[in-house]
C-alpha angles and dihedrals in degrees: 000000000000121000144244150202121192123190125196148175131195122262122213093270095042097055085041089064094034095144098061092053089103102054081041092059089055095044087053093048088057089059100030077064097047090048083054092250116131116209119197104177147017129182135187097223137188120227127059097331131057104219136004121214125185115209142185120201141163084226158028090221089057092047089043098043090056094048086056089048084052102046092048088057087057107211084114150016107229125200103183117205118205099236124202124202121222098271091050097050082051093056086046084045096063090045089063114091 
């Protein structure tokens, strides 16, 4: 399965409703399985962005397909990063030439 990082930062309507983020989360983690999207972790953070997730799909369509699902929902803007572990950058690695 290939992984994921979404970012994503609270819109107007989603801090206004702060208190409910983390039945949200869960919420989100219910239809993320049901995409076929896994999601292991997800963290309130403080910095730039307002919460981190880290994600595993088969697919792009399935994890874009999810971040579409969320922004229509409009709690939070997502931008979602492929992430490779460190035997998959090798692999990448050997293809550069």
């Amino acid at each position: 399965m290939a992984a994921y990082v979404m970012l994503a930062n609270f819109t107007e309507q989603g801090i206004r409703d702060v208190k409910d983020t983390v039945k949200r989360a869960e919420a989100f983690k219910e239809t993320a399985k049901a995409a076929g999207v896994t999601i292991n972790d997800v963290y309130w953070t403080l910095g730039e962005y307002d919460i981190v997730v880290t994600a595993e799909a088969h697919n792009e369509m399935a994890v874009t397909a999810l971040g579409l699902t969320l922004a229509k929902a409009g709690n939070v803007r997502t931008q979602t990063l492929r992430a490779f572990p460190a035997k998959e950058m090798s692999e990448i690695l050997g293809k550069v030439k």
